[in-house]
C-alpha positions, 0 to 999 in steps of 0.5 A: 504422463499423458500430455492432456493430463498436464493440459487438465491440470493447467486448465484446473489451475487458471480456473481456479486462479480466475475464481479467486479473483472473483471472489476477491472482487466481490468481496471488494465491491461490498466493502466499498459499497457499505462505505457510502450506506448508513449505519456507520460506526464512527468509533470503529473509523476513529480506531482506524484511523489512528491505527492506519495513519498516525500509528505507521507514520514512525515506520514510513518515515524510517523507511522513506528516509533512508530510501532518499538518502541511498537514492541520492548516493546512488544517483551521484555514483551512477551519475559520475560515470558520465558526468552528470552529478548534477541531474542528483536533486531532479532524479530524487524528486521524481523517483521518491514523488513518482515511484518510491515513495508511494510503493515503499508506503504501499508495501509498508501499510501491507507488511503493518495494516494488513498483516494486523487488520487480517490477524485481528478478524481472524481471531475474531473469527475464530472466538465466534465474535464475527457470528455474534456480530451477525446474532446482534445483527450488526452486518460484518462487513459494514462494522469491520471491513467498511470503517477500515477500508475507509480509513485506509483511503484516507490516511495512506495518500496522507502517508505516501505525501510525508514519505515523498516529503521524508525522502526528499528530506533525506536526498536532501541531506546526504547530497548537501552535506555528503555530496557537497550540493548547494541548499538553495540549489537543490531545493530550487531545482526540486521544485522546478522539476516537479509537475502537478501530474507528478504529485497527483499520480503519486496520490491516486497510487496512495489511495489505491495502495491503502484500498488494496491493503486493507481490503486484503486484510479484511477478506483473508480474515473473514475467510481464515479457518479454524485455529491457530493455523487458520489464523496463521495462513491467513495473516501471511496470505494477506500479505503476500496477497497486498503485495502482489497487487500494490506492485501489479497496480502500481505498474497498471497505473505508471503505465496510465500516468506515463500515457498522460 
């Protein structure tokens, strides 16, 4: 084949690939602008809310738990080898607090919220709802993008807190009654080695995270096609979509946090 045919080819894709991040930023740009601007719809947040926080706390703990639990075994393995089991406590805390807890949240509210926030508009979608909406001039983006990119800003931070507190909970558990720590010890050194910056960055990847998953859901729903197809490719392209970026993001800000 013709080399510059293969180089057209090429050039198509990464136009393509830049639109859709156009769009995608648009897209974010209204929904969070409608945040801030009246008319707001506290009932629509008040679902979200619930929907996005209280109702994925069973999902985060189970996942952030374990997560702990493992890190610490792998720590203390890994750690023997030089002797240096001590440095278990420590290494837990930074990792869940700094790393795993918000990217495991992260990629729980996106394998959740966005998969369900995405089928939801879609079928919404589909049925005409979104068109009736816009009949009763209630604007879509504000009625259902704007309470639940909101609500996910809000309750994911809470969420990746308890997840980190969950994890170390569980390092916790298997290094004092595994591991053979001392109680006091370990939560002694956890505090003293956590920083406020620490904490804070894990918050900040918790909004972002929240902002990401939801905003995903809402534009692959409010762009899904027809059917039950359309609503289908929507539901797993958001999911594959909010992954992608939480992990993207969370690199960009690890490298931002790491400069500080």
């Amino acid at each position: 084949m013709n080399p510059l045919a293969w180089l057209g080819e090429l050039g198509r894709a990464v136009l393509n690939l830049l639109a859709a991040f156009g769009r995608v930023a648009l897209f974010a740009l209204d929904a969070l602008s409608h945040i801030f601007r009246p008319p707001f719809y506290p009932r629509e947040l008040g679902m979200a809310l619930l929907n996005i926080g209280w109702l994925s706390l069973p999902v985060v703990g189970l996942t952030t738990i374990f997560t702990g639990g493992a890190l610490a075994l792998q720590i203390y393995a890994g750690g023997a080898r030089f002797n240096a089991e001590a440095v278990v406590p420590q290494i837990v805390a930074i990792g869940m607090v700094r790393e795993l807890g918000p990217v495991m949240v992260g990629l729980m509210i996106a394998a959740r919220v966005t998969s369900s926030i995405a089928a939801e508009i879609a079928t919404m979608k589909v049925t005409e709802q979104i068109d009736a909406l816009v009949t009763l001039s209630t604007h879509p983006m504000k009625y259902l993008a704007a309470p639940r990119v909101l609500a996910a800003l809000i309750t994911v931070p809470v969420l990746v807190a308890v997840g980190d507190i969950i994890g170390i909970a569980g390092g916790y558990t298997v290094a004092t009654q595994n591991l053979g720590f001392n109680p006091a010890a370990y939560l002694k050194n956890t505090v003293d080695f956590l920083e406020p910056l620490d904490i804070l960055s894990s918050l900040v990847k918790g909004a972002a995270f929240g902002v990401i998953a939801a905003i995903m859901g809402c534009y692959f729903g409010m762009h899904s096609g027809r059917g039950a197809q359309g609503v289908g490719r929507a539901t797993k392209g958001s999911v594959e979509a909010a992954a992608v970026l939480i992990l993207a993001a969370n690199f960009v800000l690890t490298g931002v946090f790491f400069s500080l």
